[in-house]
C-alpha positions in Angstrom: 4.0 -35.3 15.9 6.9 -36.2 14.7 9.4 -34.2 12.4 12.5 -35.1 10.5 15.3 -32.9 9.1 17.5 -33.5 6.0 20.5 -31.8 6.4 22.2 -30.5 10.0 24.6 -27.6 8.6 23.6 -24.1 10.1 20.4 -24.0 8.5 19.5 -27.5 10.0 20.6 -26.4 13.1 18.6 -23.4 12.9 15.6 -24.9 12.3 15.9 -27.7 14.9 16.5 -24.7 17.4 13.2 -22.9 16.5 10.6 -26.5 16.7 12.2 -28.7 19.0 10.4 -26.7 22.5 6.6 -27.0 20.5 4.3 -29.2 22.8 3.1 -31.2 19.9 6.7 -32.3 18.9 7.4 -35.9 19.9 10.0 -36.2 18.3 12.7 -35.1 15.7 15.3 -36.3 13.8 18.0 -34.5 12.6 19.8 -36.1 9.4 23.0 -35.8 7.1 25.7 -37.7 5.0 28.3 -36.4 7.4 29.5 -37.6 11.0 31.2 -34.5 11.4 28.3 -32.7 10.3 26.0 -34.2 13.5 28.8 -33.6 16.1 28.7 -30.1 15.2 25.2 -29.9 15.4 24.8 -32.3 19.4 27.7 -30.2 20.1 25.2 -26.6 19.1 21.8 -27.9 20.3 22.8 -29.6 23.6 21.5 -26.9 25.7 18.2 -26.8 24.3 15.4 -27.4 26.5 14.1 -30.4 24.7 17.2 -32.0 23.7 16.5 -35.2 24.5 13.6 -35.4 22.0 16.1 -35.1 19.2 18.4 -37.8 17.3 21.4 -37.6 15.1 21.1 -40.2 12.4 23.5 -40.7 9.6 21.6 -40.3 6.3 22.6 -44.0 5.1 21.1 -45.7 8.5 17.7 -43.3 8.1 17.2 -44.8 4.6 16.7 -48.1 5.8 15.4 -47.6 9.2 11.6 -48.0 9.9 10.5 -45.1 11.8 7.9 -42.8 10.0 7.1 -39.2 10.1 4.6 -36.3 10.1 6.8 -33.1 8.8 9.8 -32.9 7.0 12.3 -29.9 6.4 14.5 -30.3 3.7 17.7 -28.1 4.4 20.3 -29.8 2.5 21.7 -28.1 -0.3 19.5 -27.9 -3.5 21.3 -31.0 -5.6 18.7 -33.8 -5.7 15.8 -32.1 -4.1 13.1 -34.3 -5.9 15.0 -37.2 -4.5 14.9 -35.9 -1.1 11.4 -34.9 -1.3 10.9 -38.9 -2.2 12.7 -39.9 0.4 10.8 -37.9 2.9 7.3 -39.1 1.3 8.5 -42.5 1.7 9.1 -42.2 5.2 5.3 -41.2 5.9 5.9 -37.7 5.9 2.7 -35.6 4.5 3.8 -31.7 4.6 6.9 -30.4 3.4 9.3 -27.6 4.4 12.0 -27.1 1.3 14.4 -24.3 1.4 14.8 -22.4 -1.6 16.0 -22.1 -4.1 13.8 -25.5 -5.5 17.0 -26.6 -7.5 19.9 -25.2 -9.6 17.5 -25.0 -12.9 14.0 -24.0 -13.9 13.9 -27.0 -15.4 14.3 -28.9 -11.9 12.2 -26.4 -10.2 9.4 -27.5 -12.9 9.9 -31.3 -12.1 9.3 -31.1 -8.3 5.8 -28.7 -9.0 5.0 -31.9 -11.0 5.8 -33.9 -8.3 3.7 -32.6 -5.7 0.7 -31.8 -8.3 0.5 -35.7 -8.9 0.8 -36.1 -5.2 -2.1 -33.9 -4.0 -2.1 -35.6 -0.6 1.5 -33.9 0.1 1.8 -30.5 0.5 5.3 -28.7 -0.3 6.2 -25.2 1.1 9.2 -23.0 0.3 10.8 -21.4 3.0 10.7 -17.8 1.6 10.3 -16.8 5.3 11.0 -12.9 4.4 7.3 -12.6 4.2 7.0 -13.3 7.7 8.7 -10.5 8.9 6.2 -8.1 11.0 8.1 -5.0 9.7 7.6 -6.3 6.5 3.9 -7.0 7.1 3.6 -3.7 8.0 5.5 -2.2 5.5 3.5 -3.6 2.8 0.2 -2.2 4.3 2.0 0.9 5.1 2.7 1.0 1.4 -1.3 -0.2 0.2 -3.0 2.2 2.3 -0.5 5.5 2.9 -2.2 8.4 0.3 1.6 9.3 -0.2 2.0 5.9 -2.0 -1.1 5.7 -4.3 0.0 4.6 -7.7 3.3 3.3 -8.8 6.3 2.9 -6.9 10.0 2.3 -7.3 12.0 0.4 -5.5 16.0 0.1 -5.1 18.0 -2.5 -3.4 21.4 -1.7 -3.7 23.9 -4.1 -1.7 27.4 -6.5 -2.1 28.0 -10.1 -1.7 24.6 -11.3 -0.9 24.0 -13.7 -3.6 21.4 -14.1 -6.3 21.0 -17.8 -5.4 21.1 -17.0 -1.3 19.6 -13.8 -0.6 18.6 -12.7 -4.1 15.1 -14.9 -4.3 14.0 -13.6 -1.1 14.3 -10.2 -2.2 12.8 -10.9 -5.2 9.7 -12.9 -3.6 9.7 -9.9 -0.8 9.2 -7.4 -4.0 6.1 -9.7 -5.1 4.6 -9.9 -1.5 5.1 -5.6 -1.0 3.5 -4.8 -4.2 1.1 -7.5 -3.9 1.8 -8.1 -7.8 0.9 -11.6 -9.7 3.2 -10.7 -11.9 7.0 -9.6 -12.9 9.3 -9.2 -16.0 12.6 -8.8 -16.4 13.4 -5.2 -18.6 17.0 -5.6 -18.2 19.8 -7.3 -16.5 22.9 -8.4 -16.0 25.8 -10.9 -14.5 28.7 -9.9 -12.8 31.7 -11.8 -14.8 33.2 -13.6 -10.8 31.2 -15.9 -9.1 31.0 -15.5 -5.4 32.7 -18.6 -3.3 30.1 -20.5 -1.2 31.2 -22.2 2.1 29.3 -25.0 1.1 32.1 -26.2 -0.6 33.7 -25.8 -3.9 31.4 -27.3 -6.1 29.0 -24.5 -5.5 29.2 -20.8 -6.4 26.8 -18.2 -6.2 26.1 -15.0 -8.4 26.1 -11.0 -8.8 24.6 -8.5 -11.2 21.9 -6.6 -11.7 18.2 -6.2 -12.9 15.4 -3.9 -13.7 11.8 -5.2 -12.6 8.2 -4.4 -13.4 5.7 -5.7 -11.6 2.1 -6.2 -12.1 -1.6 -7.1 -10.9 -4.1 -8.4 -13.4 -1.7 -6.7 -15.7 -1.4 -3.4 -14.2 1.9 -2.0 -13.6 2.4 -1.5 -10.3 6.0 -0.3 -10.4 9.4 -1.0 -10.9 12.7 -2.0 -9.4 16.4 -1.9 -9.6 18.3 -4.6 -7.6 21.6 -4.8 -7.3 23.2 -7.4 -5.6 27.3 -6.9 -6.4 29.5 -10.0 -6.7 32.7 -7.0 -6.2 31.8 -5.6 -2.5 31.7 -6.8 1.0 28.6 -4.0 2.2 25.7 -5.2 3.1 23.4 -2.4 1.7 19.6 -0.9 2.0 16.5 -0.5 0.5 14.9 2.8 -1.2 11.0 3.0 -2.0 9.8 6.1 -3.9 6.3 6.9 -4.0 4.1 9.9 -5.7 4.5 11.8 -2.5 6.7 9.7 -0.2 10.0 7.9 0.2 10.9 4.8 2.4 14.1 3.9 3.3 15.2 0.7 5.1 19.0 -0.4 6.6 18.0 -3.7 7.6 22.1 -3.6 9.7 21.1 -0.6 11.8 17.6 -1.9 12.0 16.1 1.4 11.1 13.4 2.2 8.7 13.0 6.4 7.7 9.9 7.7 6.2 10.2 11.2 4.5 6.1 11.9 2.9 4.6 14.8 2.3 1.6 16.1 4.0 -1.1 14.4 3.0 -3.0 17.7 2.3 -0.9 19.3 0.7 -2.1 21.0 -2.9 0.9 21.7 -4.0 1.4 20.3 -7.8 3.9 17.3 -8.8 6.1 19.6 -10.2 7.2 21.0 -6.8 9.5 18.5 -5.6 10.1 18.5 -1.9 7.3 20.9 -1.0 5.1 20.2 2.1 7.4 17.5 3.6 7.2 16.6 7.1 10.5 16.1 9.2 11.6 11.9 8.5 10.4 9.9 11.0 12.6 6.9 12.1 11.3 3.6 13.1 13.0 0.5 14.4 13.1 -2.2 12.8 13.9 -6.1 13.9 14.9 -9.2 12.0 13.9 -12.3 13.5 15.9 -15.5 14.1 15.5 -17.5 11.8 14.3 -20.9 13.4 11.4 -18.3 15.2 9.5 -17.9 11.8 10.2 -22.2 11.5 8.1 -22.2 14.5 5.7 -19.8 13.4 5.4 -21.9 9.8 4.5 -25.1 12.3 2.4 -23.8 14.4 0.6 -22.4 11.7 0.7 -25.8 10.2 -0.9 -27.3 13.0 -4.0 -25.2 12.9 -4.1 -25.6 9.5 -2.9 -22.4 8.3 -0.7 -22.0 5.4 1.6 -18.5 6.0 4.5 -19.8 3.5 3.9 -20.0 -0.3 3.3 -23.8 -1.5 5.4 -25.0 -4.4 3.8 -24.0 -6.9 3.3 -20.7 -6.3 6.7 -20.4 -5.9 6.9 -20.8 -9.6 6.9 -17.3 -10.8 9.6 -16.0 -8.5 12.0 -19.3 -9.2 11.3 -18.6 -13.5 12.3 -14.6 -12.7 16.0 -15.6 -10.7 16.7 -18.2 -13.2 15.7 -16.0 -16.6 18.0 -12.9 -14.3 20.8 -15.7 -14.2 20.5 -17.0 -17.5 22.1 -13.2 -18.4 25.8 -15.2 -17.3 27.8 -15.5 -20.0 29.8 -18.6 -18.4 26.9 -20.6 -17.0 23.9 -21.7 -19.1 20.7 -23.6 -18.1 22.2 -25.5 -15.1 23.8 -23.1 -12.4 25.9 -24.4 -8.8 23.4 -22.5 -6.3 22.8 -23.9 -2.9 
């Protein structure tokens, strides 16, 4: 098998990291526009195990070399993702790995589903790994099956500099994947006025603001939330999940989760807040490296098993961010998210 990479900045790198030790790989490449860019990224990966499987090309001389592939990642920033994805197809490559977001408009997002539904032989997944996350996994059965969560739920994400564009569609895909909705509209929302700076360089920018959430399942409200993701504060904040008889609460920092329900046999009446509850009970929590759930997407892969969303059924979650950042009052249709 043999794997290429587009793109060998710290997501590049971190991908490389988690697939170059699989048994299967033969080889991979890892590619970019930038000498400086590949240094950095020998310079990072040269004590990995399998190091001498991988090669640094320069974007210009893998465009007209010859060699052909079997999986591509595409962890460049999201200008020109279609033409990427071309590139890749042209090179032999037959499933593909695209971080998100898709592009920096619904309207490009929409032009790479096409792309892939006219190519039905190549398969396109989006790298909205949150959903791979085993405390997540077993939060969202946790949250199907506990009697202190029956009906609807509310949800708050409250937290700083995080960025719509970076961080903000994986919450927002997370919030479709723990209330297992088809399904979401936008009640209310905002965008903060100042852009945050990306380190990507100056011709990107990424947002703040706010929005309120319902989610559904064959049209069934299954709850709401309120996420706030501040463009004005340096925190990196939590979650809060409020049931009928239950609350949740998760600092993803301390890796800590608290539960706080109420016995399950309790028969006292709604109206008596706080009655019957049992003492919190704290659980720990773990965020994965990154390039682990890279690995886990492959391996998958190789069995045939599909655990990341394809393209298009990305759709849904790409047409919420963009109608949430459409509230900006500077930027309209086309916004500089990487």
């Amino acid at each position: 098998m043999n794997v290429v990479i587009l793109g060998s900045g710290r997501m590049g790198i971190r991908h490389a990291q988690g697939i170059c030790d699989i048994p299967q790989l033969n080889s991979l490449f890892l590619v970019d526009k930038f000498e400086d860019a590949l240094t950095n990224a020998k310079e990072s990966l040269k004590n990995q195990t399998e190091f001498s499987k991988i090669s640094f090309v320069l974007l210009e001389d893998f465009i007209h070399s010859g060699e052909k592939f079997d999986i591509g990642i595409l962890a460049a920033t999201s200008q020109n993702r279609l033409g990427n994805c071309r590139l890749l197809v042209n090179k032999g490559v037959k499933h593909i790995l695209v971080e998100k977001p898709l592009g920096q408009s619904i309207s490009e997002v929409i032009e790479l589903i096409t792309f892939f539904d006219q190519n039905p032989d190549i398969k396109g997944y989006v790298n909205l790994n949150m959903r791979l996350y085993e405390s997540f996994k077993e939060l969202k059965n946790d949250l199907q099956t506990l009697t202190q969560f029956k009906g609807e739920k509310n949800i708050t994400v409250n937290t700083g500099t995080l960025g719509i564009g970076a961080n903000g569609i994986h919450y927002l895909d997370l919030l479709f994947f723990l209330f297992d909705a088809d399904d979401a509209e936008i009640q209310s929302c905002e965008i903060d006025p100042q852009t945050i700076p990306s380190g990507r360089g100056l011709e990107f920018a990424d947002f703040g603001g706010w929005a309120v959430i319902r989610f559904f399942k064959n049209q069934e409200i299954l709850g709401r939330a309120l996420i706030s993701i501040s463009a004005r504060s340096t925190v990196f904040g939590g979650w809060d999940i409020v049931g009928s008889h239950g609350r949740i609460l998760l600092d993803e920092i301390q890796q800590k989760r608290i539960d706080i329900l109420r016995k399950a046999d309790s028969s006292m009446p709604i109206s008596r807040y706080a009655a019957d509850y049992l003492q919190p009970l704290e659980k720990k929590i773990e965020s994965p490296f990154l390039g682990e759930l890279t690995k886990v997407w492959l391996e998958n892969l190789i069995k045939g098993n599909a655990v990341l969303p394809e393209i298009k059924e990305s759709q849904k979650v790409h047409k919420l961010i963009f109608e949430w950042l459409s509230a900006s009052k500077i930027y309209k249709d086309l916004f500089p998210i990487t």
